[in-house]
Backbone as a ProteinNet text record, in pm:
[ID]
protein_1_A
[PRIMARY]
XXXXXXXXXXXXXXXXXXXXXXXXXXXXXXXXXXXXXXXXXXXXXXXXXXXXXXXXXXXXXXXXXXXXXXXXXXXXXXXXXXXXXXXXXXXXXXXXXXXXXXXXXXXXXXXXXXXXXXXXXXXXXXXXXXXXXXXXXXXXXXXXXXXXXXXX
[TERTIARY]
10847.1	10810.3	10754.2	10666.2	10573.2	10667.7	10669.8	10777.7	10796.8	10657.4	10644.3	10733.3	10680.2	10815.9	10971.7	10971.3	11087.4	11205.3	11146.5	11151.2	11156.4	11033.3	11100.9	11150.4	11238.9	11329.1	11497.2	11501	11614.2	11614.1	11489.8	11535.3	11602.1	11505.7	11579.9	11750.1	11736.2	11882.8	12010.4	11983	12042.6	12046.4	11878.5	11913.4	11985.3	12012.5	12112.8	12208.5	12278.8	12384.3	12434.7	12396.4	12410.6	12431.9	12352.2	12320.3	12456.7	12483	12584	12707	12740.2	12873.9	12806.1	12724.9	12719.2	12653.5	12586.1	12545.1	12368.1	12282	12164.1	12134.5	12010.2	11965	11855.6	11908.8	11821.5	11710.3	11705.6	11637.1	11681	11562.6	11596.7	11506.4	11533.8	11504.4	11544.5	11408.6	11413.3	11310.6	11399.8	11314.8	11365.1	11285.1	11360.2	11335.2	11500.5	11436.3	11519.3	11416.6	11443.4	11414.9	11517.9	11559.4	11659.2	11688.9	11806.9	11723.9	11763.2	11706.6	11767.1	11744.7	11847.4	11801.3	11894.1	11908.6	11993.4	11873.7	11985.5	11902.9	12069.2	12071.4	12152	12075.8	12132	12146.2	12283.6	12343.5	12393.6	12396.7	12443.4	12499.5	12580.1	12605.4	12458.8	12462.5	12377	12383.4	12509.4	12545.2	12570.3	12576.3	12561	12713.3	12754.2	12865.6	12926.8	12869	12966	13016.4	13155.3	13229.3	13231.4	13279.4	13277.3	13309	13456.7	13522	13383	13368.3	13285.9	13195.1	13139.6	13026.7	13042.1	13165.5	13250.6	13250.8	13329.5	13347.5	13179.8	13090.9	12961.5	12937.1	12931.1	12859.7	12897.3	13050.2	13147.5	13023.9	13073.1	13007.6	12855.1	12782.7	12622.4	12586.3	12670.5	12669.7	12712.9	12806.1	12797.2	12700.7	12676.2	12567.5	12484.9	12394.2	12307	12265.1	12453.7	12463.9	12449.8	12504.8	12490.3	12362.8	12248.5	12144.7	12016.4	12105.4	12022.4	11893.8	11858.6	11748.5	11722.8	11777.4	11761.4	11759.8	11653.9	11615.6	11754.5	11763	11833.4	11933.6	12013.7	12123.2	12066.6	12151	12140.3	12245.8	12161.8	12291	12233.9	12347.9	12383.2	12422.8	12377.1	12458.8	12428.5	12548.2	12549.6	12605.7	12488.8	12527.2	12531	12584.9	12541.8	12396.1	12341.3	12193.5	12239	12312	12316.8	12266.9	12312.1	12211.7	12065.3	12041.2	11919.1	11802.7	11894.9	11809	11679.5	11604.8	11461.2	11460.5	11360.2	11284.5	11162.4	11206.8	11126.4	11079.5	11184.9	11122.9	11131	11122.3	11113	11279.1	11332.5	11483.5	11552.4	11495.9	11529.4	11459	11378.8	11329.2	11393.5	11454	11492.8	11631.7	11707.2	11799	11832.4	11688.6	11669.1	11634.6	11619.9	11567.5	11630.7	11491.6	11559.2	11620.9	11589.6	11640.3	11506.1	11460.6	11369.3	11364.5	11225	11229.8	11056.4	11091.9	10948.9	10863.4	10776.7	10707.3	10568.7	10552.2	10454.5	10365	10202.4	10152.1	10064.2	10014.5	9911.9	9794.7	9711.1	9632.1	9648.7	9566.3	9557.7	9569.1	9671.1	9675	9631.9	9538.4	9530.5	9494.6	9442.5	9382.4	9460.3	9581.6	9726.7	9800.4	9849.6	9911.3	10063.5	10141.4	10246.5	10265.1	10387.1	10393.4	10604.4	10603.2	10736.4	10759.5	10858.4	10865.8	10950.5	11018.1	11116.3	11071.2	11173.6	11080.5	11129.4	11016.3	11015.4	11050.4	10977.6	10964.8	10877.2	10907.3	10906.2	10861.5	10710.9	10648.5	10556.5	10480	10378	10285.4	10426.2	10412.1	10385.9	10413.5	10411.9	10542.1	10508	10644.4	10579.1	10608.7	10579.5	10657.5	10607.1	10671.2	10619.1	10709.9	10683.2	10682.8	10581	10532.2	10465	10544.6	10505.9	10442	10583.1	10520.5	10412.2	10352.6	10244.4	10274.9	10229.4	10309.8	10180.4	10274.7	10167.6	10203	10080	10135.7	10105.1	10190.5	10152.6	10222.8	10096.1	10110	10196.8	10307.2	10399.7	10288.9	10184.5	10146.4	10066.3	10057	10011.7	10141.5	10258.6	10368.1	10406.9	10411	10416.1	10569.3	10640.8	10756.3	10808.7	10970.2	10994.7	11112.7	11193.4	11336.7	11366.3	11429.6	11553.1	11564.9	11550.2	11588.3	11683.4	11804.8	11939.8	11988.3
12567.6	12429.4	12368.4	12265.6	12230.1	12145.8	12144.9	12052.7	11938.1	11829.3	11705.3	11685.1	11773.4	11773.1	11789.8	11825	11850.5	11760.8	11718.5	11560.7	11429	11443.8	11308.7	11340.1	11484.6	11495.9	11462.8	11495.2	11494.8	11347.3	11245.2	11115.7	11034.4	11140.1	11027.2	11095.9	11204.2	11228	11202.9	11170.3	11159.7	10967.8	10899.6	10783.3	10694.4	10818.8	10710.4	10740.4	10871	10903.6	10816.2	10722.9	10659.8	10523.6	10479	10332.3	10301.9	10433.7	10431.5	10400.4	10451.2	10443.2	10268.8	10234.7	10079.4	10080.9	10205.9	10247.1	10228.7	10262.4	10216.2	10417.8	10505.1	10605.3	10490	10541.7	10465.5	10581.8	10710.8	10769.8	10967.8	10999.9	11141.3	11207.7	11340.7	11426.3	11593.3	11614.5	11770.6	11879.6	11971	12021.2	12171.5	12288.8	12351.5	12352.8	12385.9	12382.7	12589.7	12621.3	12771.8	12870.9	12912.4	12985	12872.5	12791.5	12702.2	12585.7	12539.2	12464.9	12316.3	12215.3	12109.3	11945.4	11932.1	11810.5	11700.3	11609.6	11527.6	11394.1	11271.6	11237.9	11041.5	10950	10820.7	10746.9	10694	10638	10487.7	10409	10285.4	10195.2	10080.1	9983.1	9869.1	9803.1	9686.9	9599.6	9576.8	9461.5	9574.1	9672.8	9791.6	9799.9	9869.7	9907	10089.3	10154.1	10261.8	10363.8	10405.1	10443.3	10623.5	10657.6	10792.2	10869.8	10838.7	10899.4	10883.9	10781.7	10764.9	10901.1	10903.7	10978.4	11122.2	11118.7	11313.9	11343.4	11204.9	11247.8	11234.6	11183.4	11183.8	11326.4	11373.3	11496.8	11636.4	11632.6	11697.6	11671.4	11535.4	11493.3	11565.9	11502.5	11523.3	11643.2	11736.9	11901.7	11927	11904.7	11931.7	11897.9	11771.3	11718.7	11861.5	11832.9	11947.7	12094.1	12152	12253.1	12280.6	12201	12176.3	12169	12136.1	12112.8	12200.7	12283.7	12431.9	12396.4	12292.5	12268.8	12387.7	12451.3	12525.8	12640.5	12721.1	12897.5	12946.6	12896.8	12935.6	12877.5	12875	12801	12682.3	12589.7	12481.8	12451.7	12325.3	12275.5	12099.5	12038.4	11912.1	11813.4	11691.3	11599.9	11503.9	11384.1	11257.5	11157.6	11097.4	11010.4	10843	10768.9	10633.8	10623.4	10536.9	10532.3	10451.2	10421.9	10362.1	10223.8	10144.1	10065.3	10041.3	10163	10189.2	10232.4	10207.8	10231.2	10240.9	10296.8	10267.1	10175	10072.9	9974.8	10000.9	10029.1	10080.9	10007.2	9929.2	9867.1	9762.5	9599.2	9482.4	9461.4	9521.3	9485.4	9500.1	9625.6	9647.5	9536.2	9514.1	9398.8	9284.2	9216.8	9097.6	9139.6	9234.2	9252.7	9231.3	9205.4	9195.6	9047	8962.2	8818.3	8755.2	8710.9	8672.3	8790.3	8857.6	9035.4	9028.1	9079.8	9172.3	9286.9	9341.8	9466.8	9512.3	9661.5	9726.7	9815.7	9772.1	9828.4	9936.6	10015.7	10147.4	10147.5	10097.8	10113.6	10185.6	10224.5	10338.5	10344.5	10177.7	10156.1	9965.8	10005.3	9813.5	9718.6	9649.1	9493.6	9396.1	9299.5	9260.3	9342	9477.9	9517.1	9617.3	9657	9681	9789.1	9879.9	9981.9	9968.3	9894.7	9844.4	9702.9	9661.9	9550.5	9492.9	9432	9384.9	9247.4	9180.2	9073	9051.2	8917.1	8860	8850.5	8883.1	8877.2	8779.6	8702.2	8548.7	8543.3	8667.3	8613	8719.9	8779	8868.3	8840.8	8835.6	8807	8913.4	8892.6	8971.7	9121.3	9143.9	9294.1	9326.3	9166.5	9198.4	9151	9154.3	9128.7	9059.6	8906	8832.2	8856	8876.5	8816	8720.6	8697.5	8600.8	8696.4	8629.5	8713.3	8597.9	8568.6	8451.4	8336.7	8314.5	8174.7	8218.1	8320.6	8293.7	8377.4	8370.1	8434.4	8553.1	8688.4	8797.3	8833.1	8872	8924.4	9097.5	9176.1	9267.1	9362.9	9375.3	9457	9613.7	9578.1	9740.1	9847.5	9850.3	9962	10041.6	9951.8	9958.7	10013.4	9985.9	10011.5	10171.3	10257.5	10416.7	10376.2	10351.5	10282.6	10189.4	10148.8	9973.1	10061.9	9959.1	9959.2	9814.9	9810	9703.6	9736.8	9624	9629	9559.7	9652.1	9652.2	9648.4
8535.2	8509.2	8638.2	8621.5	8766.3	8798.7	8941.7	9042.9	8954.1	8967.8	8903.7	8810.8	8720.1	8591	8582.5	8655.1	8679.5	8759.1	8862.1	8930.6	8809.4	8749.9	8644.9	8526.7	8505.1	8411.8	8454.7	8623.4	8705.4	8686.6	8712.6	8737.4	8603.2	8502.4	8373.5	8312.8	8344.2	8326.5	8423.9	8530.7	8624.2	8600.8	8616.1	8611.9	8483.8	8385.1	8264.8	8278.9	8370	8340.6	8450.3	8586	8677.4	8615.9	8555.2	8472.5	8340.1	8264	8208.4	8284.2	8434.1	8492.3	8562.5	8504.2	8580.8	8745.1	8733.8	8918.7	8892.3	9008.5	9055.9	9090	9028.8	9090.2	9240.1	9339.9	9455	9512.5	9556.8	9543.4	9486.1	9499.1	9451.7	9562.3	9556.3	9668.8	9584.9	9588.7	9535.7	9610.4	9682.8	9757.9	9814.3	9885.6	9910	10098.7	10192.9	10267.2	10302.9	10361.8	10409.9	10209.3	10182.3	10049.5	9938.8	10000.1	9988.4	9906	9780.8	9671.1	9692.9	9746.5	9748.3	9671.2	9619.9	9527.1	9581.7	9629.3	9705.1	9625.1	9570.7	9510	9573	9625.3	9639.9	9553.6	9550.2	9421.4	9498.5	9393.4	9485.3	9366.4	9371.9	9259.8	9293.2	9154	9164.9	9343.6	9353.5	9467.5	9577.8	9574.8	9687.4	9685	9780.2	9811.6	9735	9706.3	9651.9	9769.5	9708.9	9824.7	9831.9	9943.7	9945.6	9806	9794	9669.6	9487.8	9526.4	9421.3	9412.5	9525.5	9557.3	9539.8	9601.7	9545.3	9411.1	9342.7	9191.5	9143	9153.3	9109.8	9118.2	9239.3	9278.4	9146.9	9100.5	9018.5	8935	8894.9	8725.3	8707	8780.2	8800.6	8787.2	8856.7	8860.1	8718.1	8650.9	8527.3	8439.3	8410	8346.9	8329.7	8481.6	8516.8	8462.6	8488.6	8410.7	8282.5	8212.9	8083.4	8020.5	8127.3	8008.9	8072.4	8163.1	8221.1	8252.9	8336.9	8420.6	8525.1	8588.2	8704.6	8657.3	8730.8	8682.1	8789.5	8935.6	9034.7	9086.1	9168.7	9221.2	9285.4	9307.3	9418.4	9495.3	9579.2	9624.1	9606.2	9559.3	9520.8	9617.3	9629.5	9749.3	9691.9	9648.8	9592.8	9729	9772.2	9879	9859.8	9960.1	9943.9	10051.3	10000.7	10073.7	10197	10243.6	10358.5	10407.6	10521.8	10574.1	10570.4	10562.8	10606.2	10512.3	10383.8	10245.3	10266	10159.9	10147.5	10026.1	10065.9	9991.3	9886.6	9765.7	9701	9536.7	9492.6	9399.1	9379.1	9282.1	9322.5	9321.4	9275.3	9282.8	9413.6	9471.5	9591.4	9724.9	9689.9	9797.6	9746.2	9598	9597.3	9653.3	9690.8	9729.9	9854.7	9949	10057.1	10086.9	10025.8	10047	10138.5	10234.3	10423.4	10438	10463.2	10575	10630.1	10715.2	10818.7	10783.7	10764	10689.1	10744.4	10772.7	10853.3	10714.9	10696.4	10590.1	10652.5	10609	10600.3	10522	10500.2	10383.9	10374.7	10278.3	10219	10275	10262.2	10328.3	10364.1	10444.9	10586.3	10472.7	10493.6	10481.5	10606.4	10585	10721.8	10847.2	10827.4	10883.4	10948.4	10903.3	10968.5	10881.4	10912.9	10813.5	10872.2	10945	10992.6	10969.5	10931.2	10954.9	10972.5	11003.3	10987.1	10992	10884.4	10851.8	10801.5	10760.2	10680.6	10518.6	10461.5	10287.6	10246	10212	10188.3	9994.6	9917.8	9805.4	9728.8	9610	9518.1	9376	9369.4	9273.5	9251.7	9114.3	9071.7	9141.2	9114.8	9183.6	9317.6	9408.7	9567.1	9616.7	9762.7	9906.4	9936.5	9930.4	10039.2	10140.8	10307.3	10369.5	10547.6	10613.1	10705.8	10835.2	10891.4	11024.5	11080.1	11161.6	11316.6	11213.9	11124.7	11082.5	11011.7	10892.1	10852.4	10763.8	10612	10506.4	10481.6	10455.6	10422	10294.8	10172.9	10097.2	10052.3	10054.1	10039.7	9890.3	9821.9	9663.7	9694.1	9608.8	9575.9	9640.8	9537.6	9528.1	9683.4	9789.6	9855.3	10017.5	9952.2	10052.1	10016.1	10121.9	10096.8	10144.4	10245.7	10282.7	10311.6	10336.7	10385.9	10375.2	10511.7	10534.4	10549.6	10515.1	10627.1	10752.8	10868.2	11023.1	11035.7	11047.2	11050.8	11229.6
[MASK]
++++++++++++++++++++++++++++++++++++++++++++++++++++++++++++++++++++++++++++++++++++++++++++++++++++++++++++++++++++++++++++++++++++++++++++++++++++++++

């Protein structure tokens, strides 16, 4: 099966079986590095916070799921983490989650002439990030951000 596919079969089974326990899929990660197949998997609640233990018993659950519905020709290895501080900023929920934070964004191509930028996020509309940079509001469209963190 082609990678692609396979990636957004992990996300929709993974992201209901996350959404059912009341949790957030934050990102996915499928890749191999060396011989070694790895599935790494950030889980988070709506208001953030999920705790280690959570994350162990996920890893159990998820691995079953998994098994059960024989996605994999080969072995893996599994890791259910919390995304950290340092999350990535990736959809409008995740930036309204951020409202007034400072956050360094990466984009695809120049806004303003600029493929960097960092700013306070002022405000989350029609499919952009506003945000504030020296007093002067930028707006920059989803589709145009390849990354964004929080500056923690």
């Amino acid at each position: 099966m082609d990678k692609q596919l396979i990636i957004e079969e992990l996300k929709k089974i993974i992201g209901d079986y996350l959404v059912a326990k009341g949790l957030d899929l934050v990102d996915l990660i499928y890749r191999y590095e060396g011989r070694d197949l790895y599935l790494r998997i950030l889980a988070d609640r709506p208001e953030g916070g999920i705790t280690i233990d959570e994350c162990t018993n996920l890893n159990r659950q998820i691995s079953a799921v998994l098994d059960e519905k024989d996605i994999f020709e080969a072995s893996y290895i599994l890791e259910v983490s919390s995304p950290g501080l340092d999350r990535p900023l990736k959809t409008e929920k995740d930036f309204l989650r951020c409202l007034g934070r400072q956050a360094k964004f990466f984009l695809i191509e120049p806004v303003n002439g600029k493929i960097e930028w960092d700013g306070i996020i002022k405000k989350v509309e029609n499919e952009s990030v506003l945000i504030d940079v020296k007093a002067e509001v930028l707006e920059i469209p989803l589709t145009k951000i390849n990354k964004a963190k929080q500056i923690i």
